[in-house]
C-alpha positions as CSV (number, residue, x, y, z in Angstrom):
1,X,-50.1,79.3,-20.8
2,X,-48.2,77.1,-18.0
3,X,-46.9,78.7,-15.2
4,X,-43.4,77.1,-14.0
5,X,-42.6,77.6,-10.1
6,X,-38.7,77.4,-9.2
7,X,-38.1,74.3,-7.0
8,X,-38.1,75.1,-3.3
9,X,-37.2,73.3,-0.2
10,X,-40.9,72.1,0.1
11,X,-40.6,70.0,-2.7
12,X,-37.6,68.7,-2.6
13,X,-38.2,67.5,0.8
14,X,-40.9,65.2,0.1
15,X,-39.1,62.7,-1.7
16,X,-39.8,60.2,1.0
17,X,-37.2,57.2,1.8
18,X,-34.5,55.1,-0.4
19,X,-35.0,51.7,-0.7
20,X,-31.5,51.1,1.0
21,X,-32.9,53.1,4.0
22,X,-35.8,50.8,4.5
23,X,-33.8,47.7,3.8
24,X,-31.5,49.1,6.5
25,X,-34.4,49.6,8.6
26,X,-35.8,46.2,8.0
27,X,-32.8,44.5,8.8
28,X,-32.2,46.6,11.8
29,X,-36.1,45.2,13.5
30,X,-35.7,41.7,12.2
31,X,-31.7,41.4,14.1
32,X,-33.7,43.3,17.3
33,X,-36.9,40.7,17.2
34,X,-34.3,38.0,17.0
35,X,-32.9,39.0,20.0
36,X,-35.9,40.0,22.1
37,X,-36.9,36.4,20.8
38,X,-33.7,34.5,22.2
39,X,-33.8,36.1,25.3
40,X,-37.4,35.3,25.9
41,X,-36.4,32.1,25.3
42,X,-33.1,31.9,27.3
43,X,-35.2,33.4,30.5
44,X,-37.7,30.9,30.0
45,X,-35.6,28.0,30.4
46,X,-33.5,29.8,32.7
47,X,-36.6,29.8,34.5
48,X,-37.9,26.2,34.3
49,X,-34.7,24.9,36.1
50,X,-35.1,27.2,38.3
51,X,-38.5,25.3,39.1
52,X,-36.8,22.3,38.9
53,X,-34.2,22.9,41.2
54,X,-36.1,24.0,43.7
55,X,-38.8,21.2,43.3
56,X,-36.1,18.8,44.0
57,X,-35.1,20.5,47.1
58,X,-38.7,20.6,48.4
59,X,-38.7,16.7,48.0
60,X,-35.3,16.0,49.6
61,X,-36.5,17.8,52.3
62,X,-39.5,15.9,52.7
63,X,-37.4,12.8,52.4
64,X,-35.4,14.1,54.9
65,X,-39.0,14.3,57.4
66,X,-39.3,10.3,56.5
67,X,-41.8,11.8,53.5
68,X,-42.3,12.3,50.5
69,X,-42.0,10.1,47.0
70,X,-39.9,8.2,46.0
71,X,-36.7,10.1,43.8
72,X,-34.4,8.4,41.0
73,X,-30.9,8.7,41.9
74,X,-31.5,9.4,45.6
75,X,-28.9,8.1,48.1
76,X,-30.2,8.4,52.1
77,X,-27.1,7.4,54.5
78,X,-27.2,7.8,58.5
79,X,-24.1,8.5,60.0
80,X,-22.9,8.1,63.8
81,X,-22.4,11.2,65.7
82,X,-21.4,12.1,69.6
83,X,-24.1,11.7,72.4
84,X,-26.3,9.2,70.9
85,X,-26.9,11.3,67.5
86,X,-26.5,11.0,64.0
87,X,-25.9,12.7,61.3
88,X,-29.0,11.8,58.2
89,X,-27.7,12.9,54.6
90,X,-30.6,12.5,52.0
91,X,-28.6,13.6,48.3
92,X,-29.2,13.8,44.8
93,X,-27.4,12.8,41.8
94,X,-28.4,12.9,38.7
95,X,-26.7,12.0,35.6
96,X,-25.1,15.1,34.4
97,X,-25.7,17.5,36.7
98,X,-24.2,18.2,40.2
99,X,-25.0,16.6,43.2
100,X,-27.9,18.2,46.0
101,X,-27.9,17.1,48.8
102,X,-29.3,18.0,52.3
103,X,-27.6,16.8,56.1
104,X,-29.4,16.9,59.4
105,X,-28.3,16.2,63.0
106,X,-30.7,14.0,64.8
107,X,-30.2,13.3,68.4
108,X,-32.8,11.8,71.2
């Protein structure tokens, strides 16, 4: 003899998950890795011109001390200034990208 149980809310509980709510699900990580990915990237580069930039300023600087190496597309001009000084402009320009450039006041 089989014994039949009614259905309760245990059983019809455990059903587990669609397939629509693990494509769902699937979708949603892959769209949020992509992003986490891009952004990684982004602040990456973001982060090597950074280094760049600031590279560049440490060596117009040194240029500007009568230092340093050498730069492509470096300009140096002295300029005449009041009481014997003048002004010494050391600047940067690059194709595509704007101009750096760093001034000084020398005087005896």
């Amino acid at each position: 003899m089989s014994v039949h149980y009614p259905p309760n809310s245990a059983t019809v509980s455990c059903q587990g998950m669609s397939l629509v709510e693990v494509l769902v699900a699937i979708t949603l990580l892959a769209i949020s890795s992509l992003l986490l990915l891009r952004y990684a990237q982004t602040l990456h580069s973001s982060e090597q011109t950074q280094w760049q930039r600031r590279e560049i300023w440490r060596q117009l600087a040194q240029r500007l001390e009568g230092g340093g190496e050498e730069l492509r597309y470096l300009n140096e001009q002295a300029t005449m200034a009041d009481g014997g000084c003048h002004w010494q402009r050391v600047e940067w320009h690059p194709p595509n990208h704007s101009p750096l450039y760093l001034e000084r006041l020398r005087c005896p």
